[in-house]
VOMARLUM-878985 format. One record per residue: residue in three letters; y negated, x negated, z negated of N, C-alpha, C, O in turn; chain; residue number from 1. Coordinates in pm, whole numbers, padded with zeros to 5 digits, m for minus. Atoms other than C-alpha are relative to their C-alpha. Layout:
BEGIN
 rest    nyy    nxx    nzz   cayy   caxx   cazz    cyy    cxx    czz    oyy    oxx    ozz kette  nr
  ala      Y      X      Z      Y      X      Z      Y      X      Z      Y      X      Z     A NUM
...
***
This chain:
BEGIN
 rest    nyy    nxx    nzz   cayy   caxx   cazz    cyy    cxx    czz    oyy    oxx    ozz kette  nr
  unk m00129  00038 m00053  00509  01286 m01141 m00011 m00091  00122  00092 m00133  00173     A   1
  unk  00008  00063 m00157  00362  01097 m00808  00028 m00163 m00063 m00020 m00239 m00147     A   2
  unk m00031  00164  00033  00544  00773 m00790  00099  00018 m00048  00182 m00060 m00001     A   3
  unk m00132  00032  00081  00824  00837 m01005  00081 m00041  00106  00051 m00005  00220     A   4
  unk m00105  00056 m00097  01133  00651 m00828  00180  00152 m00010  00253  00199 m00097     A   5
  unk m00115 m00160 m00035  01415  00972 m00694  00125 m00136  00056  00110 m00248  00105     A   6
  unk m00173  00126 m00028  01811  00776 m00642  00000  00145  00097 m00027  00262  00072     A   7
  unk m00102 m00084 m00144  01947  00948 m00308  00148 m00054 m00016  00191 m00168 m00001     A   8
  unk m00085  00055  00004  02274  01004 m00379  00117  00047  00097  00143  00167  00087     A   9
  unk m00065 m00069 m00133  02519  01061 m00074  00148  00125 m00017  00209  00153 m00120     A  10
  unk m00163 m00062  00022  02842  01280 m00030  00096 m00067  00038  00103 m00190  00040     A  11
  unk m00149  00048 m00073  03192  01263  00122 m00035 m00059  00138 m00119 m00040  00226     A  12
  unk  00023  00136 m00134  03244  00983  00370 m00099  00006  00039 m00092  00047  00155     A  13
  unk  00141  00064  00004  02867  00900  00364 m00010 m00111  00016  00089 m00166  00063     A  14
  unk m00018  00143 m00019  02735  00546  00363 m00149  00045 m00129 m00183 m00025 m00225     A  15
  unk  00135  00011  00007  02403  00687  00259 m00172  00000  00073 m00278  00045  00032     A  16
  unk  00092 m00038 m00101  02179  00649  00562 m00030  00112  00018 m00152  00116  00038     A  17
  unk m00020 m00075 m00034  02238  00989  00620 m00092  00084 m00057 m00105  00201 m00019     A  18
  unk  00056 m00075  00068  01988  01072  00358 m00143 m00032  00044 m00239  00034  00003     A  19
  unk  00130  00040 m00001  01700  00864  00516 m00139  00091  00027 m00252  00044  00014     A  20
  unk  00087 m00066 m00061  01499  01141  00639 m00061  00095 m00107 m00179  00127 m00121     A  21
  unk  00089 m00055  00133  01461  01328  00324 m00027 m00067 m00075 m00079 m00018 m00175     A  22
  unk  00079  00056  00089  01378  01031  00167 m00140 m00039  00042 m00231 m00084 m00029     A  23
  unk  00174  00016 m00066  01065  01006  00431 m00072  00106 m00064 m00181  00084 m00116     A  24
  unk  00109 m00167  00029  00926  01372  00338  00020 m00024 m00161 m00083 m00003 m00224     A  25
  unk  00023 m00009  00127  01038  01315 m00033 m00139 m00122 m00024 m00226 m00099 m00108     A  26
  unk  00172  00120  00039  00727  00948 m00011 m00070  00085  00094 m00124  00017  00181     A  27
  unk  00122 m00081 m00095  00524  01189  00187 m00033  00063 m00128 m00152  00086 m00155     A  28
  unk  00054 m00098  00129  00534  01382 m00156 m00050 m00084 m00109 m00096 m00047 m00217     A  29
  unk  00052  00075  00114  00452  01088 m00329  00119 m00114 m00082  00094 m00224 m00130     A  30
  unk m00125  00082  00068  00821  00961 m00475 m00001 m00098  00073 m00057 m00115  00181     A  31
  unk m00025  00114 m00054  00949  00642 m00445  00151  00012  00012  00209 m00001 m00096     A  32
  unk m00106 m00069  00013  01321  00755 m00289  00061 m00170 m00024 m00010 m00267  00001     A  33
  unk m00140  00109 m00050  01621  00468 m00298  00113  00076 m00057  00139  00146 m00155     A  34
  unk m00142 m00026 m00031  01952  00502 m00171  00076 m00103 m00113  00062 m00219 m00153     A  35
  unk m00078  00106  00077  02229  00452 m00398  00118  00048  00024  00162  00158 m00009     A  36
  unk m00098 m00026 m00078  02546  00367 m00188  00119 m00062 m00106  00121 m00156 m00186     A  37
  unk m00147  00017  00061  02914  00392 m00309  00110  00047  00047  00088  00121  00142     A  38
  unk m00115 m00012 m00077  03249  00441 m00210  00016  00116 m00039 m00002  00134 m00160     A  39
  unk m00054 m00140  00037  03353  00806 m00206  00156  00017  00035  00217  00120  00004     A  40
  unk m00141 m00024  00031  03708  00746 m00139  00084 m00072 m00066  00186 m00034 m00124     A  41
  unk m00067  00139  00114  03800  00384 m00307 m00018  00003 m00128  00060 m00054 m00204     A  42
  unk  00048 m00017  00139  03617  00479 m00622 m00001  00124 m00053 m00038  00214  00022     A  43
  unk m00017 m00119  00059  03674  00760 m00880 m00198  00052 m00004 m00303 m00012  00001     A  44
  unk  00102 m00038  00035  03411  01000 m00929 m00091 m00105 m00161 m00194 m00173 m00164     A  45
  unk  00010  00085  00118  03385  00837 m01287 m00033 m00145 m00019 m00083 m00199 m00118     A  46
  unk  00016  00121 m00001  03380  00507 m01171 m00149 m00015  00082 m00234 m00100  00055     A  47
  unk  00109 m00013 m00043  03111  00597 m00950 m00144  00054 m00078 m00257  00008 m00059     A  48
  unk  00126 m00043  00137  02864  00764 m01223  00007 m00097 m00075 m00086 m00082 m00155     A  49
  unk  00038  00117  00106  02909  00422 m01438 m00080 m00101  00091 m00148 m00186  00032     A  50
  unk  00024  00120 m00079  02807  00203 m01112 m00150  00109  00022 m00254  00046  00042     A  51
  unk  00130 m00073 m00018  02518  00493 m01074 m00097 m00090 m00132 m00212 m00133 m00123     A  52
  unk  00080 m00022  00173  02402  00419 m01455 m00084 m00179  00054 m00201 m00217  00062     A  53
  unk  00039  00155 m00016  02427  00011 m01356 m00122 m00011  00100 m00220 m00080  00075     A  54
  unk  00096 m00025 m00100  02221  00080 m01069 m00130  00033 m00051 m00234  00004  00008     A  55
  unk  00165 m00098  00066  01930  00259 m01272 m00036 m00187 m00072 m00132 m00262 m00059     A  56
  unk  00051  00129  00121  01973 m00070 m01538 m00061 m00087  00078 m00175 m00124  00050     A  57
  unk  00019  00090 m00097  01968 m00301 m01237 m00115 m00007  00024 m00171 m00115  00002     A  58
  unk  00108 m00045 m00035  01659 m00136 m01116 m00146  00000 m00084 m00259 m00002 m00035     A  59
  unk  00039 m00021  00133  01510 m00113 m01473 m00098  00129 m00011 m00213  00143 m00052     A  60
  unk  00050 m00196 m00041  01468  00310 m01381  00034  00038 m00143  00153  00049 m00174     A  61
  unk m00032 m00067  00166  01470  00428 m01749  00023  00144  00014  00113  00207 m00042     A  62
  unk  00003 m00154 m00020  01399  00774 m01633 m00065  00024  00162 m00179  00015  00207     A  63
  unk  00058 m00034 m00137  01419  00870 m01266  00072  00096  00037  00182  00127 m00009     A  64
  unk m00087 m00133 m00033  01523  01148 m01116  00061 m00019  00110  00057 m00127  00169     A  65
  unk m00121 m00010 m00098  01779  01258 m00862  00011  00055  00109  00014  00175  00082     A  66
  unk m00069 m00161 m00091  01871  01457 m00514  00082 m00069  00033  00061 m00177  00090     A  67
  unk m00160 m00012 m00040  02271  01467 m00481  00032  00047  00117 m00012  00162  00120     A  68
  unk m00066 m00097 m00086  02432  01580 m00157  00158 m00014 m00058  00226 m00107 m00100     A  69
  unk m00174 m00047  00031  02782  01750 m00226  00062 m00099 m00072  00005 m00120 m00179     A  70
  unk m00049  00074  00089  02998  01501 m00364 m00087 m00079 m00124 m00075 m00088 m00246     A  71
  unk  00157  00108  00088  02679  01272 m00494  00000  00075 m00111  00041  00023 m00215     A  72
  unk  00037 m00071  00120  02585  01585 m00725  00123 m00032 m00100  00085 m00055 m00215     A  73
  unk m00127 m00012  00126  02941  01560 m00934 m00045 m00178 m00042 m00064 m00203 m00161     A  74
  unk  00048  00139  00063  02839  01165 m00967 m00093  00037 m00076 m00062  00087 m00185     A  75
  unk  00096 m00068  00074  02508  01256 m01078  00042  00088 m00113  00017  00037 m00222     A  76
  unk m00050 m00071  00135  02659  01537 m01332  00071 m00117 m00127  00056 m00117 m00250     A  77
  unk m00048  00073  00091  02870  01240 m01447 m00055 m00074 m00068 m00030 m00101 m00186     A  78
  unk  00101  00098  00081  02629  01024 m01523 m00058  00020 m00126 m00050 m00047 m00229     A  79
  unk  00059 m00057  00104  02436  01233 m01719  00070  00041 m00111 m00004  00057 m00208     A  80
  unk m00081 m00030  00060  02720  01330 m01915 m00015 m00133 m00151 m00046 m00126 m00270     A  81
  unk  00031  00172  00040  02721  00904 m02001 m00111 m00009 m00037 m00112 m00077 m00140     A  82
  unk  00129  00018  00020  02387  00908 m02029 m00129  00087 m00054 m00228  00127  00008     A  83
  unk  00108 m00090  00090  02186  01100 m02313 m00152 m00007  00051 m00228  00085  00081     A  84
  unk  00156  00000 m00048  01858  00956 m02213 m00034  00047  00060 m00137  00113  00048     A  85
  unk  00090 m00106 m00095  01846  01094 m01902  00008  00122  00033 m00004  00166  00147     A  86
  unk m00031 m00077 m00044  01920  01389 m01981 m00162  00088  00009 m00166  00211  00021     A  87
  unk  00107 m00069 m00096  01528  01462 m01885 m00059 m00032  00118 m00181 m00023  00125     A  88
  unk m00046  00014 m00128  01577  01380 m01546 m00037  00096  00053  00007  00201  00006     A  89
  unk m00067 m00120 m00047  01520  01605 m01335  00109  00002  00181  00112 m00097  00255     A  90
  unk m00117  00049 m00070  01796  01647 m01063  00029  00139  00055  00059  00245 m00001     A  91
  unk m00050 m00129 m00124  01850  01871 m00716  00102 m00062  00059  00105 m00180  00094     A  92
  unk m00125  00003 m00021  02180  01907 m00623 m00001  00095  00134 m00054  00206  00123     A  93
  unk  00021 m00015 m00100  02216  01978 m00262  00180  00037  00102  00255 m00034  00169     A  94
  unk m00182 m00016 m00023  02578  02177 m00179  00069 m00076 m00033  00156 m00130  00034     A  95
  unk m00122  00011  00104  02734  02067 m00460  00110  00047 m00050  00096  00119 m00148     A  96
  unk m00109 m00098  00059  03058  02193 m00530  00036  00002 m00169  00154 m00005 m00205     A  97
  unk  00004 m00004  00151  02998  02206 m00931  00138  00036 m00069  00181 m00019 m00171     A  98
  unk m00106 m00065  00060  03305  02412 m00985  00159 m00039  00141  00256  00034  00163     A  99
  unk m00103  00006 m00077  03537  02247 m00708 m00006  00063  00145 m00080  00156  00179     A 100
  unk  00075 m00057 m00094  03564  02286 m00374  00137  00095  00096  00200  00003  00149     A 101
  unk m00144 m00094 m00031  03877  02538 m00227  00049 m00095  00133  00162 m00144  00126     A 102
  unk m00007  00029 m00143  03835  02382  00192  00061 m00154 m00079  00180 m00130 m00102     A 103
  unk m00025  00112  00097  03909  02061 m00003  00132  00004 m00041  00212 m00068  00019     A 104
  unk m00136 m00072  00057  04214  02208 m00194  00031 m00004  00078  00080 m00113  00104     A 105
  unk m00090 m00024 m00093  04341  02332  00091  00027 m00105  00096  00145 m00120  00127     A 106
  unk  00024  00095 m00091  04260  02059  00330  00103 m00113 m00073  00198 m00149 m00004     A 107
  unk m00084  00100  00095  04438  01804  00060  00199  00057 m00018  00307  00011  00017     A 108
  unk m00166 m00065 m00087  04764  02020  00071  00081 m00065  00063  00195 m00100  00032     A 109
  unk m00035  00025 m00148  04805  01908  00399  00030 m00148 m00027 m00070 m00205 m00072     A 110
  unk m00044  00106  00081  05004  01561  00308 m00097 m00100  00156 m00143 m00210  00124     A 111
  unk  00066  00094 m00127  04831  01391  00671 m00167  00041 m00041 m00264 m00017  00008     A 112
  unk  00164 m00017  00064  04494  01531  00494 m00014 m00092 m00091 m00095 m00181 m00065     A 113
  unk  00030  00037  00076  04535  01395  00178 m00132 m00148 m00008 m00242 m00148 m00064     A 114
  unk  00097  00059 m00004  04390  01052  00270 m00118 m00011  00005 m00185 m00110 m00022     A 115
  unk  00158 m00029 m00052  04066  01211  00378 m00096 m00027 m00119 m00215 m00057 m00106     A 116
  unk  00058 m00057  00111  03974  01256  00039 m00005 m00115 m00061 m00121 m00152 m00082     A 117
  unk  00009  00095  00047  04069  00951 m00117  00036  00053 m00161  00119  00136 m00199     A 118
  unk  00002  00008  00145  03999  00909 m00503 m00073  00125 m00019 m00037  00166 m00129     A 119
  unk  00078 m00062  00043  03742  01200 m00500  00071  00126 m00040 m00015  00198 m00089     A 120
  unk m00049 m00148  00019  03949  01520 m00560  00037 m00065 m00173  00019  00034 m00243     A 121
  unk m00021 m00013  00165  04030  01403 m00950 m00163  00029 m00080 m00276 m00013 m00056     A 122
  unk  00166 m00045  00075  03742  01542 m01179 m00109  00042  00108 m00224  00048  00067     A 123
  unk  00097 m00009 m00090  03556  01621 m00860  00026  00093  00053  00039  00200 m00005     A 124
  unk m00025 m00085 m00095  03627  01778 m00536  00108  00141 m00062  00070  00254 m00089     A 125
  unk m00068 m00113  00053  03963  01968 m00662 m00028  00077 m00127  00046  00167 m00168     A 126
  unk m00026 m00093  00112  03782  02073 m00998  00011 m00054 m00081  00073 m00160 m00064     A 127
  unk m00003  00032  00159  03755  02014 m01358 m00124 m00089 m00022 m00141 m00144 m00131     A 128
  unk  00127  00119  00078  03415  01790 m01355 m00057  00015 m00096 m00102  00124 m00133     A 129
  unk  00107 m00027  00086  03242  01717 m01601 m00109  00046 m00014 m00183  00024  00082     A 130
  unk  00190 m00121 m00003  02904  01933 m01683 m00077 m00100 m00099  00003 m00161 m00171     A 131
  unk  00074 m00025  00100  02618  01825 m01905 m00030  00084 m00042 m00072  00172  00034     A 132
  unk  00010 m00099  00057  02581  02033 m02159 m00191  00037  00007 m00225  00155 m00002     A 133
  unk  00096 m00023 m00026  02205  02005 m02113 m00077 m00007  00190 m00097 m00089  00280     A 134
  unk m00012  00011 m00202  02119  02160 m01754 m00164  00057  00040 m00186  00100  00153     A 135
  unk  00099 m00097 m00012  01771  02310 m01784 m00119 m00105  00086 m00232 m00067  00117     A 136
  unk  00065  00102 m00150  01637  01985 m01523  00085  00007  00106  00083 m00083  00189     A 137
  unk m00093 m00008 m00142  01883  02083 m01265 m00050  00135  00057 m00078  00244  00009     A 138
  unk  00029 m00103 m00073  01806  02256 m00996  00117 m00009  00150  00170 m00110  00197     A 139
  unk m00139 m00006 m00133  02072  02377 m00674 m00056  00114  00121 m00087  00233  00125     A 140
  unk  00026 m00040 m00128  02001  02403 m00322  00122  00048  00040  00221 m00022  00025     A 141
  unk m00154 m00018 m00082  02287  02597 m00143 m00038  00057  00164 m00145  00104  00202     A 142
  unk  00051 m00006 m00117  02314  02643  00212  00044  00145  00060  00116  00199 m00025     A 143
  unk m00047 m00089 m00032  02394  02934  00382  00089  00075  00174  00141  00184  00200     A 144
  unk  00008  00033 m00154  02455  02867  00777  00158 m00028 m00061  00181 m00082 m00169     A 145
  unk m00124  00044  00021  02815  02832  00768  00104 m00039  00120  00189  00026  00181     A 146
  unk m00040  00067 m00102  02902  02559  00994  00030 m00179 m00050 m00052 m00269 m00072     A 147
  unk m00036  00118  00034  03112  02263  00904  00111 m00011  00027  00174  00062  00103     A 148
  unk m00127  00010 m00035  03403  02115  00885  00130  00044 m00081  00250  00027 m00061     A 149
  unk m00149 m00048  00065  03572  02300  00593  00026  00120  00040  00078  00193 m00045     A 150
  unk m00020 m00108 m00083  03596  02574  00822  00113 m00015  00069  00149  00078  00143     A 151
  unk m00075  00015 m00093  03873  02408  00972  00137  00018 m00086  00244  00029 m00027     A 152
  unk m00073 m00033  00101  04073  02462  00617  00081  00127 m00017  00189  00147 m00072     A 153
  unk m00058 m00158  00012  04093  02859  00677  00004  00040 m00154  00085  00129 m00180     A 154
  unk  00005 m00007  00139  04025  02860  00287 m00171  00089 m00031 m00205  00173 m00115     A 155
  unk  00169 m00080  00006  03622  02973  00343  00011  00127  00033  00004  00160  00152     A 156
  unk m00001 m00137 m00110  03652  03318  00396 m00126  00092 m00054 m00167  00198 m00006     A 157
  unk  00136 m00066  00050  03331  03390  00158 m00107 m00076  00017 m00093 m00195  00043     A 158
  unk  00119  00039 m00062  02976  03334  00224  00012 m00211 m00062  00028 m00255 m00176     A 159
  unk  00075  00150  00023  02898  02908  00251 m00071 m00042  00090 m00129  00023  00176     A 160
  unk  00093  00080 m00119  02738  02635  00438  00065 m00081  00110  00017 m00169  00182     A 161
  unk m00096  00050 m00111  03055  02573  00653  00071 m00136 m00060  00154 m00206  00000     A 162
  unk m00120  00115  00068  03189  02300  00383  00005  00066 m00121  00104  00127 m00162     A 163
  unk m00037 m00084  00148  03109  02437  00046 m00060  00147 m00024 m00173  00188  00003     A 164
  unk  00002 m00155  00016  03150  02802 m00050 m00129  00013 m00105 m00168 m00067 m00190     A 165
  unk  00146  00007  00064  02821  02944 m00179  00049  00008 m00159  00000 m00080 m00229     A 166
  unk m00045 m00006  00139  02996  03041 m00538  00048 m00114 m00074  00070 m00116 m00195     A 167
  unk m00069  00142  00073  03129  02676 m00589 m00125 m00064 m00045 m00101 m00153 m00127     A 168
  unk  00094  00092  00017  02764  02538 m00621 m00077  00082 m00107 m00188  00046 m00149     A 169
  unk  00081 m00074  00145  02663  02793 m00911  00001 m00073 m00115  00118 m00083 m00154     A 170
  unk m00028  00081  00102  02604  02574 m01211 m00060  00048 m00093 m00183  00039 m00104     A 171
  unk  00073 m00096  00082  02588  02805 m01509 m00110 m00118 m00118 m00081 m00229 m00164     A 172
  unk  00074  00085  00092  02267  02693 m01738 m00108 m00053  00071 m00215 m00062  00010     A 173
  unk  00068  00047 m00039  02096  02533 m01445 m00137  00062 m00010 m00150  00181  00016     A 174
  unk  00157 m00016 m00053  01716  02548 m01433 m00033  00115  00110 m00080  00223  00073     A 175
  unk  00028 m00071 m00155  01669  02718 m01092  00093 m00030  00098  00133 m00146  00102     A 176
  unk m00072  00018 m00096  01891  02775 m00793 m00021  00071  00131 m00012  00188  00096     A 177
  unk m00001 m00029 m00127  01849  02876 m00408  00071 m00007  00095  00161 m00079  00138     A 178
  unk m00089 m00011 m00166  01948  02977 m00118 m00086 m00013  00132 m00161  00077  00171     A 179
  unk  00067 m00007 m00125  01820  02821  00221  00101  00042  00118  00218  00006  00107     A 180
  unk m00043 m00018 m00075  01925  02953  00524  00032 m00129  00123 m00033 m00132  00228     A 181
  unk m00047  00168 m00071  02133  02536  00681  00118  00017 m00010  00151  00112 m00081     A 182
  unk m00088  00076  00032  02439  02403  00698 m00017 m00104 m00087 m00120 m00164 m00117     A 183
  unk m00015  00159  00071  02577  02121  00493 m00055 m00061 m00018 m00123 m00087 m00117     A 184
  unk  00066  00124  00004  02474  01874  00609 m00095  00035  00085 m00130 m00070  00139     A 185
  unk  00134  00005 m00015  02152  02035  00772 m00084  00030 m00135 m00206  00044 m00140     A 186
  unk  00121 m00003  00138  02050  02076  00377 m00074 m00180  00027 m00183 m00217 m00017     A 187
  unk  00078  00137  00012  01974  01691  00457 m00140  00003  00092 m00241 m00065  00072     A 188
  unk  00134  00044 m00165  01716  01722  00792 m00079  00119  00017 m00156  00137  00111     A 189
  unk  00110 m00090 m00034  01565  02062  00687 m00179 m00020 m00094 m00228 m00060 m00199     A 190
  unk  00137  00054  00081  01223  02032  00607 m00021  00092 m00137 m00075  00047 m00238     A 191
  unk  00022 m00122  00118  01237  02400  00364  00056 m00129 m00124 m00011 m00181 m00213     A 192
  unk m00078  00039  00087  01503  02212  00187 m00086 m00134 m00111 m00090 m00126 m00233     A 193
  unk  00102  00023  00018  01250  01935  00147 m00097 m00034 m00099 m00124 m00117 m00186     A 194
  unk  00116 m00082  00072  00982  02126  00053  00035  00012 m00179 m00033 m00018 m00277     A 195
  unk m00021 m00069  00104  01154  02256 m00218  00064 m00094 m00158  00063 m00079 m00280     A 196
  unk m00011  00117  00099  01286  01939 m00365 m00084 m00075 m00039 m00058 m00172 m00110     A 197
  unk  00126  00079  00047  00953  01817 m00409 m00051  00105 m00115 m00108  00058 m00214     A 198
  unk  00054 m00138  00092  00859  02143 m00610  00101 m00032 m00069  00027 m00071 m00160     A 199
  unk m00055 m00006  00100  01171  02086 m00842 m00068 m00118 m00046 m00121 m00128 m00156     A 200
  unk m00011  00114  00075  01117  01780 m00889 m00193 m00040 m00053 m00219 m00124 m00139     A 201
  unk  00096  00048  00097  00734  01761 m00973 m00033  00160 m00155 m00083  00144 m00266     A 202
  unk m00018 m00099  00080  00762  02123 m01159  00138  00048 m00096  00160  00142 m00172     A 203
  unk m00151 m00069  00085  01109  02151 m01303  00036  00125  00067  00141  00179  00034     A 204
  unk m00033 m00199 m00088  01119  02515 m01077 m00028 m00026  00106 m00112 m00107  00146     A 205
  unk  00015 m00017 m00183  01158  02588 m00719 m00115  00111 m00008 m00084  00222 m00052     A 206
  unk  00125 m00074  00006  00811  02752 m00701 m00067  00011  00154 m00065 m00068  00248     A 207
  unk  00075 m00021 m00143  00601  02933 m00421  00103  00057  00141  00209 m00005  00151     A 208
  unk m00076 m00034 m00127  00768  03082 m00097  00044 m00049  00082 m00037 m00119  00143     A 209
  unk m00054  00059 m00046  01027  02975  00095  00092  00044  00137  00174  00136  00135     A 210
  unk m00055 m00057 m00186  01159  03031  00480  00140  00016 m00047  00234 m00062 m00061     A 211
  unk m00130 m00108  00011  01410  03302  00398  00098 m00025 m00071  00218 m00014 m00049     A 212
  unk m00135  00064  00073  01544  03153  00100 m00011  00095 m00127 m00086  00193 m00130     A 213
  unk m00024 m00152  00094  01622  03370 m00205  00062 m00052 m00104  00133 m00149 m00080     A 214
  unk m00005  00076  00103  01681  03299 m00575  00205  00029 m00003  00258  00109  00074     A 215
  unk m00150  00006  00031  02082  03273 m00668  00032  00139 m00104  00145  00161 m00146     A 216
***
């Protein structure tokens, strides 16, 4: 697997930069990471998993694999959906809300919220995304530190990572799934987290021991 090329794909109001640091420790493991930036509020989820696919063609990535943060992962799901070939990929999803995200919901409600969100709450954020039916190369990091900003929703009232609730990132079928002890968006700058995406991604399994993280 050393060398294969990994797409970093960002979340909500991202740019992408945001991922640069696990793409240093992911070429420390050997991958070749690139960022692949897109609009998360001008562009549908849907529209964004076809400009993912163009991106691979562009690239001429026949088969490369993936790490999603939060929104990114539902692109990523979409893609693959579009895209039979890759469905041996393999692909860590990094507080993904798979099944929708409630702080989201609620936060959108709020008619001076709504904008926040943009295009992403259809097929995405609020729910209903699409799945591949083949999930046994996915693997899901969830965080457990629950410190963010959908805390400010009053909708989290069960265990998350302070944006997405730990039960929204269960993706039945997947491969392997975990729990590190981060926030959100410290699943991007922890080193466990990492660690462990280098182990999916050259094994297909989160393998070997991990700083206080625990299977799903």
């Amino acid at each position: 697997m050393s060398g294969r090329h990994v797409i970093l794909v960002h979340g909500l109001w991202m740019s992408g930069y945001e991922m640069s640091w696990l793409g240093r420790r992911l070429a420390r493991c050997g991958f070749r990471p690139l960022r692949f930036p897109y609009s998360s509020l001008r562009a549908s989820v849907a529209d964004n998993a076809a400009d993912l696919l163009r991106f691979c063609a562009h690239h001429r990535l026949e088969l490369p694999h993936f790490v999603a943060h939060s929104l990114g992962g539902l692109v990523v799901l979409r893609a693959l959906c579009e895209a039979p070939h890759l469905s041996d990929a393999r692909v860590v999803l990094l507080g993904t809300p798979v099944a929708g995200s409630v702080a989201a919901r609620s936060l959108a409600a709020r008619r001076w919220a709504r904008p926040l969100f943009g295009t992403s709450l259809a097929e995405g954020l609020a729910g209903g995304a699409r799945l591949p039916q083949a999930r046994r190369n996915i693997g899901v990091i969830a965080g457990t530190r629950p410190l963010g900003t959908g805390r400010l929703s009053g909708a989290l009232s069960q265990a998350s990572d302070g944006a997405v609730a730990f039960a929204e990132t269960v993706l039945p079928g997947s491969g392997d799934a975990i729990q590190v002890p981060t926030s959100h968006m410290g699943l991007l700058l922890s080193r466990a987290v990492a660690e462990r995406c280098c182990q999916f991604l050259r094994h297909g399994r989160f393998a070997g021991p991990g700083s206080e993280s625990a299977t799903l």
